[in-house]
Biopython code that builds the backbone (N, CA, C, O; Angstrom):
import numpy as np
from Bio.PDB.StructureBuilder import StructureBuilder

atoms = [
    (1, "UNK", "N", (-111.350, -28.112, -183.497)),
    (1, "UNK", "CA", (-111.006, -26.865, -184.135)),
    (1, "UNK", "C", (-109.499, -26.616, -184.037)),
    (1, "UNK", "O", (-108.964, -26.164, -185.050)),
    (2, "UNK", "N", (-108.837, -26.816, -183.100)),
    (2, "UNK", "CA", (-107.479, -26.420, -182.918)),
    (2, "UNK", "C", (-106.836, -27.808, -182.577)),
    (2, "UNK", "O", (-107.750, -28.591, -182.835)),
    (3, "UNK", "N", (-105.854, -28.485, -182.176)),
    (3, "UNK", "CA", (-104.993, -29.748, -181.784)),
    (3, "UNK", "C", (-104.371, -29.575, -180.951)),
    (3, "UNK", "O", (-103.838, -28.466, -180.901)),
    (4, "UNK", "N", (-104.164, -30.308, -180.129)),
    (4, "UNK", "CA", (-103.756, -30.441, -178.928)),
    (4, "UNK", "C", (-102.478, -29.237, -178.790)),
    (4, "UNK", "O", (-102.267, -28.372, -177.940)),
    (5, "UNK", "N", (-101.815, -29.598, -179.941)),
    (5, "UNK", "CA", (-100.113, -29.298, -180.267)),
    (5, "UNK", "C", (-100.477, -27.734, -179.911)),
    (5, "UNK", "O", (-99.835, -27.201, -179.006)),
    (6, "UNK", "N", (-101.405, -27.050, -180.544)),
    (6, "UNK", "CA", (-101.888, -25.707, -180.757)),
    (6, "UNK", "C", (-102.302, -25.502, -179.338)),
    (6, "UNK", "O", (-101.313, -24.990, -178.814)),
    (7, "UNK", "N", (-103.033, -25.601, -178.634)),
    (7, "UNK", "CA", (-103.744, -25.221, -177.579)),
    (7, "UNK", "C", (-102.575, -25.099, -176.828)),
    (7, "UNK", "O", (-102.449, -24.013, -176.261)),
    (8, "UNK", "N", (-101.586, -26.010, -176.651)),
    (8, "UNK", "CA", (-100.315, -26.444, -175.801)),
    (8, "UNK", "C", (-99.200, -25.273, -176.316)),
    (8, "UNK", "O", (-98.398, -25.136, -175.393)),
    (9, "UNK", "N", (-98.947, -24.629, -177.131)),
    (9, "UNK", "CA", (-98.327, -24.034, -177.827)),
    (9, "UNK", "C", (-98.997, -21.969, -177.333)),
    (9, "UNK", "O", (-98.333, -20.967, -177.063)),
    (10, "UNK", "N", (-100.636, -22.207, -177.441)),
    (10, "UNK", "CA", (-101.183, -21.062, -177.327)),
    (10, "UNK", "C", (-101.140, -20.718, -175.552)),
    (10, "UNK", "O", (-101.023, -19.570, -175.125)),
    (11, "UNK", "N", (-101.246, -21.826, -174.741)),
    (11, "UNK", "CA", (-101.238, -21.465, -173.549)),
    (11, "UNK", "C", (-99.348, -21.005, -172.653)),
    (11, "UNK", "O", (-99.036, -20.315, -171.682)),
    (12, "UNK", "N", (-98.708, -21.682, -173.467)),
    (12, "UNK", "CA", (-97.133, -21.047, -173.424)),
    (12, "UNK", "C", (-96.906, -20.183, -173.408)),
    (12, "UNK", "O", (-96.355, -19.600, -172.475)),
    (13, "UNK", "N", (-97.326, -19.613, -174.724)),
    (13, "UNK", "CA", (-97.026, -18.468, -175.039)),
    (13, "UNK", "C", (-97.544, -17.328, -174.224)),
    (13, "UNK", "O", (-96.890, -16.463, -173.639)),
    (14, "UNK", "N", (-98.951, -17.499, -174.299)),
    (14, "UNK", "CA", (-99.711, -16.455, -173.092)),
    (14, "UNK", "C", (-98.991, -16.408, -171.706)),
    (14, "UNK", "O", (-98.803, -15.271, -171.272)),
    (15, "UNK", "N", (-98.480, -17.631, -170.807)),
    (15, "UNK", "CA", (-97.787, -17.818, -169.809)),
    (15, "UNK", "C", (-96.504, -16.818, -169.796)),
    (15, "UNK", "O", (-96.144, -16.053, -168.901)),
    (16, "UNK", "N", (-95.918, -17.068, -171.090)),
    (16, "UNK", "CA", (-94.126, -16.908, -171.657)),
    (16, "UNK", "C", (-94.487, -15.299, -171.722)),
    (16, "UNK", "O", (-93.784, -14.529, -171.067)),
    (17, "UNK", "N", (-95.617, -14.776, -172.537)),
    (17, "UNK", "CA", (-95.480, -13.612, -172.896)),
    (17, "UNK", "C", (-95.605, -12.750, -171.486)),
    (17, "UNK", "O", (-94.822, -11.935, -170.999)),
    (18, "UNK", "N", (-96.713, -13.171, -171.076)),
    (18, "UNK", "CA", (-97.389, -12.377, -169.496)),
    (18, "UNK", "C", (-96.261, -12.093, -168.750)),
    (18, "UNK", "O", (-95.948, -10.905, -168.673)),
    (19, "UNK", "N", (-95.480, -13.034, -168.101)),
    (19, "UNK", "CA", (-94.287, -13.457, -167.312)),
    (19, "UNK", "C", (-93.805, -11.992, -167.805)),
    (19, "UNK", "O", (-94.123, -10.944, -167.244)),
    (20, "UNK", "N", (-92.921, -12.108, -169.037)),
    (20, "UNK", "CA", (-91.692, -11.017, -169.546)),
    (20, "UNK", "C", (-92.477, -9.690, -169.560)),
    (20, "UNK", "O", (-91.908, -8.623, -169.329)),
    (21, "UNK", "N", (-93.632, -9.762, -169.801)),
    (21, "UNK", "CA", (-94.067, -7.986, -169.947)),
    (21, "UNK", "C", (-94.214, -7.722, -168.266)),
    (21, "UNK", "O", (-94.065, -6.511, -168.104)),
    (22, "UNK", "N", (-94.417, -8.298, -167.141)),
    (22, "UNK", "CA", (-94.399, -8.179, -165.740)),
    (22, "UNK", "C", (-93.012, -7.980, -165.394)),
    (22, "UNK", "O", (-92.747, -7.039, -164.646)),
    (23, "UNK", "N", (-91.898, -8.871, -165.910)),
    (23, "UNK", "CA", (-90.466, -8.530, -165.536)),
    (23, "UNK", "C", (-90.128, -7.233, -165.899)),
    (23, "UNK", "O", (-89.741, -6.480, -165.005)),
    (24, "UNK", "N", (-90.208, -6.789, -167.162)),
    (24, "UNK", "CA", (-89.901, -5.847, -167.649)),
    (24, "UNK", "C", (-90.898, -4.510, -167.444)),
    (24, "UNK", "O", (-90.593, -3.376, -167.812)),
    (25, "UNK", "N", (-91.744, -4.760, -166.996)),
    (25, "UNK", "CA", (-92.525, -3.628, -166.359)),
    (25, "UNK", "C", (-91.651, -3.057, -164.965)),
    (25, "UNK", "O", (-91.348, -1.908, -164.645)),
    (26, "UNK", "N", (-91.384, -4.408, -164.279)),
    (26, "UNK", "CA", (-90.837, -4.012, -162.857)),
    (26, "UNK", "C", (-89.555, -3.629, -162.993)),
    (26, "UNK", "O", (-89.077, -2.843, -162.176)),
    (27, "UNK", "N", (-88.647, -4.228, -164.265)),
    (27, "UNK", "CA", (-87.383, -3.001, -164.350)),
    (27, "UNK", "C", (-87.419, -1.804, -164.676)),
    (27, "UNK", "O", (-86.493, -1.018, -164.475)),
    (28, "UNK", "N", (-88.800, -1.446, -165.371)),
    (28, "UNK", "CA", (-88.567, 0.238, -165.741)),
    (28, "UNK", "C", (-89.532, 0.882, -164.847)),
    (28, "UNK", "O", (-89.997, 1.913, -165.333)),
    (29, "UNK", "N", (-89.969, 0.577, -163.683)),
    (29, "UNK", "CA", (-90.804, 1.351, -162.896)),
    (29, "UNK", "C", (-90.045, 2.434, -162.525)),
    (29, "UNK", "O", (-90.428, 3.499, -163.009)),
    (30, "UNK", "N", (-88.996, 2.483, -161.745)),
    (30, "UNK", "CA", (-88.584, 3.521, -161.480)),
    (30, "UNK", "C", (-87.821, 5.086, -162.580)),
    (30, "UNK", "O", (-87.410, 6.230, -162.386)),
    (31, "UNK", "N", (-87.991, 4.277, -163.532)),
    (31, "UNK", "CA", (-88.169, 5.191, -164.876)),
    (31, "UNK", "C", (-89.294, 6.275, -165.376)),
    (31, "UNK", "O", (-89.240, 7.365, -165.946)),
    (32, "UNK", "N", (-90.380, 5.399, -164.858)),
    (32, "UNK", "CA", (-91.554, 5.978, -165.340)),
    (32, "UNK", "C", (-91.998, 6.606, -164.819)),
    (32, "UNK", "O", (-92.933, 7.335, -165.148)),
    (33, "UNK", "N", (-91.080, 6.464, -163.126)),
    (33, "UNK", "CA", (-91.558, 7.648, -161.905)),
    (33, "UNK", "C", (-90.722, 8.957, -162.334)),
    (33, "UNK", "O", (-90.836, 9.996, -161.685)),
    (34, "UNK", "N", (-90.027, 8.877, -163.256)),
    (34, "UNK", "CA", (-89.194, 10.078, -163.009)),
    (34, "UNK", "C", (-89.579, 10.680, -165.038)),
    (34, "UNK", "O", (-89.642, 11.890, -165.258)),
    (35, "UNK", "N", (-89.676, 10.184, -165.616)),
    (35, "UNK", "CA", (-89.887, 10.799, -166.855)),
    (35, "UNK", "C", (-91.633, 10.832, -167.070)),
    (35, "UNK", "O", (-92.092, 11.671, -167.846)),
    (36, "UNK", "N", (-92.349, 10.100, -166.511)),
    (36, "UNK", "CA", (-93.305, 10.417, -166.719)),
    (36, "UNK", "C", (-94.651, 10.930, -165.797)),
    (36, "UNK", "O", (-95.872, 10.910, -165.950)),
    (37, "UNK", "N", (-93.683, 11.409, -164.732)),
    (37, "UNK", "CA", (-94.352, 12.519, -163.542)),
    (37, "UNK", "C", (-96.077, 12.796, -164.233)),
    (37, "UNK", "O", (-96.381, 12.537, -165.398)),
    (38, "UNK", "N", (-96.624, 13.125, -163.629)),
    (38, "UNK", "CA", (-98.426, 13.979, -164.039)),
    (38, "UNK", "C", (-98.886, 13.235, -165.112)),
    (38, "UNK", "O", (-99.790, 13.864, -165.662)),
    (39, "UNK", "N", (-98.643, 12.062, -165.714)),
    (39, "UNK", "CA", (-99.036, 11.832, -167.115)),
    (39, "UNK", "C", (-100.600, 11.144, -166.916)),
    (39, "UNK", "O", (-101.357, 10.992, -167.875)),
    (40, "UNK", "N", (-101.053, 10.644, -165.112)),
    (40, "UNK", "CA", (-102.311, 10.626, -165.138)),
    (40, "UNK", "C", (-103.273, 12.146, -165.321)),
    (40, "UNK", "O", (-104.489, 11.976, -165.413)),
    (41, "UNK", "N", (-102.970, 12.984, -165.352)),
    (41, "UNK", "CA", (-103.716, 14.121, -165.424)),
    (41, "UNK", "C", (-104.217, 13.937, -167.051)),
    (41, "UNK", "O", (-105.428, 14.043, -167.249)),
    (42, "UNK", "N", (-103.393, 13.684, -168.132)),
    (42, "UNK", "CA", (-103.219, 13.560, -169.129)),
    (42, "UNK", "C", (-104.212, 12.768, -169.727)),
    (42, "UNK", "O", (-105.001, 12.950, -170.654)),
    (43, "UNK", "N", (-103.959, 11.800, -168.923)),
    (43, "UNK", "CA", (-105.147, 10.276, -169.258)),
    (43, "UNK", "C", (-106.382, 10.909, -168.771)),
    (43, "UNK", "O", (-107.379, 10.924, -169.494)),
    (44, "UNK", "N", (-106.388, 11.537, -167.362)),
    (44, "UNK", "CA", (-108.056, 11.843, -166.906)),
    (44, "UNK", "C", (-108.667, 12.815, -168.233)),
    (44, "UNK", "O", (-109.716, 12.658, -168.857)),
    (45, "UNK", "N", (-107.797, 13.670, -168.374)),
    (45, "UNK", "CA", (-108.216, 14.415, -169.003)),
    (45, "UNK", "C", (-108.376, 13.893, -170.607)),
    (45, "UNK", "O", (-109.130, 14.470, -171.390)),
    (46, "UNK", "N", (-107.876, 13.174, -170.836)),
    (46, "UNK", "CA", (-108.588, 11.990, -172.440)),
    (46, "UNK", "C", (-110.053, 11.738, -172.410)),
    (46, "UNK", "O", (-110.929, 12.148, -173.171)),
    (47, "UNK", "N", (-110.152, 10.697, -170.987)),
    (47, "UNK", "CA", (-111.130, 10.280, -170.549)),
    (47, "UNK", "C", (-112.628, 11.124, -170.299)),
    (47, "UNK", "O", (-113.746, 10.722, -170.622)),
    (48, "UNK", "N", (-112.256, 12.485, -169.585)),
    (48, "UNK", "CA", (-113.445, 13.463, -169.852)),
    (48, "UNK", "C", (-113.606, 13.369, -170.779)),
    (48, "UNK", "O", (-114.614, 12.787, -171.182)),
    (49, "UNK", "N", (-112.486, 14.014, -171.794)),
    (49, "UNK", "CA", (-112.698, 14.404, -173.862)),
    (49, "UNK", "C", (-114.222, 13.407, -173.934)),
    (49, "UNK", "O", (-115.386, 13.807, -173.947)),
    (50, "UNK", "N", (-113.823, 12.352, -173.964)),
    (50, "UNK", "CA", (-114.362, 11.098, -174.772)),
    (50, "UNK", "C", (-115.654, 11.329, -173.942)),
    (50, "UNK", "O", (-116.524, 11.857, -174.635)),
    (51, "UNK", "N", (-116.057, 11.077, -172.595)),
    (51, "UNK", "CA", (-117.073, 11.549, -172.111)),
    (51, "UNK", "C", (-118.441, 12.042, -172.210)),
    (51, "UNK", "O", (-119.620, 11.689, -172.239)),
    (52, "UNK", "N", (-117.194, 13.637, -172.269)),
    (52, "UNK", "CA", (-118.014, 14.547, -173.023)),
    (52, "UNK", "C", (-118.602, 13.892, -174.453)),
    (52, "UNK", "O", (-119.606, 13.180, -174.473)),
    (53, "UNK", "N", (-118.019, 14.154, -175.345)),
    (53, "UNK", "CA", (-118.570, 13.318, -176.788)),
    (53, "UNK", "C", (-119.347, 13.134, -176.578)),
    (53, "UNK", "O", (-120.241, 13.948, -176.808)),
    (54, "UNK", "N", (-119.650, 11.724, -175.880)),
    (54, "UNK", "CA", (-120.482, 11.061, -175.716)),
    (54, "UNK", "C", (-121.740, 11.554, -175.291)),
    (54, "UNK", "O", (-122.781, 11.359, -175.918)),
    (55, "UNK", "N", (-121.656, 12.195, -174.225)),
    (55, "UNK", "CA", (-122.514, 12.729, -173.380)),
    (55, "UNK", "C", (-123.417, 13.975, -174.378)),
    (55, "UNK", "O", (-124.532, 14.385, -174.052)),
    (56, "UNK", "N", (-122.699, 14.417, -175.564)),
    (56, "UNK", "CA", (-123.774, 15.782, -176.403)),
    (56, "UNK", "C", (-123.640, 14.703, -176.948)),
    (56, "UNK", "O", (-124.516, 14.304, -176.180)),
    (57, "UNK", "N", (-123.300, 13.474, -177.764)),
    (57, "UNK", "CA", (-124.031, 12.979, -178.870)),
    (57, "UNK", "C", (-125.207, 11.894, -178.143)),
    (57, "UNK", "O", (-125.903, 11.250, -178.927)),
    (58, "UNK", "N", (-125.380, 11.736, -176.915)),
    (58, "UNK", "CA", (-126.622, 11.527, -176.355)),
    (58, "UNK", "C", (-127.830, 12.299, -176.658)),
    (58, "UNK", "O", (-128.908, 12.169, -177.237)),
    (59, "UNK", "N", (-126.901, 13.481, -175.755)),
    (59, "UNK", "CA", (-128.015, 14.560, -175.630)),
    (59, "UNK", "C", (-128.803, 15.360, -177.244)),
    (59, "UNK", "O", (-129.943, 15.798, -177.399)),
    (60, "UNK", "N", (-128.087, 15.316, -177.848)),
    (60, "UNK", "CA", (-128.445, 15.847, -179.084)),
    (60, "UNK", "C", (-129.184, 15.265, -180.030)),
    (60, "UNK", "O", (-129.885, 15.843, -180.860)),
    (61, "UNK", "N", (-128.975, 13.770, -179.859)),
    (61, "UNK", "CA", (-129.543, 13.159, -180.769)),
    (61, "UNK", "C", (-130.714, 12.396, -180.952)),
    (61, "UNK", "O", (-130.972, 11.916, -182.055)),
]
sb = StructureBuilder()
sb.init_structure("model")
sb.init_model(0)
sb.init_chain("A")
sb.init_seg("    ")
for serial, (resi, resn, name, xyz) in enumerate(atoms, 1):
    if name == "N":
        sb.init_residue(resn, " ", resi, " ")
    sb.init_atom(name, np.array(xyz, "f"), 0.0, 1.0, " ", f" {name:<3s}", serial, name[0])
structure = sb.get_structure()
């Protein structure tokens, strides 16, 4: 299905890509401590939203 060249090419990249989004995560950490203070409250509170939904289109249906 795929050639060697490809598989060799697809596993690089995954390696190449992973690597740089980890570097660059660890240079802006201390960024994200300071501009994006409480923003898990934000997420929990998504996460109920959706939940909920879920939980009356159980119950209701």
């Amino acid at each position: 299905m795929f050639s060697t060249g490809q598989l060799i090419f697809a596993l690089f990249f995954v390696i190449s890509f992973t690597c740089i989004i980890v570097i660059m995560y660890r240079k802006d950490a201390q960024k994200h401590l300071i501009h994006y203070k409480g923003s898990y409250k934000i997420l929990i509170s998504f996460v109920l939203g959706l939940l909920a939904l879920f939980l009356i289109k159980y119950f209701l249906h």
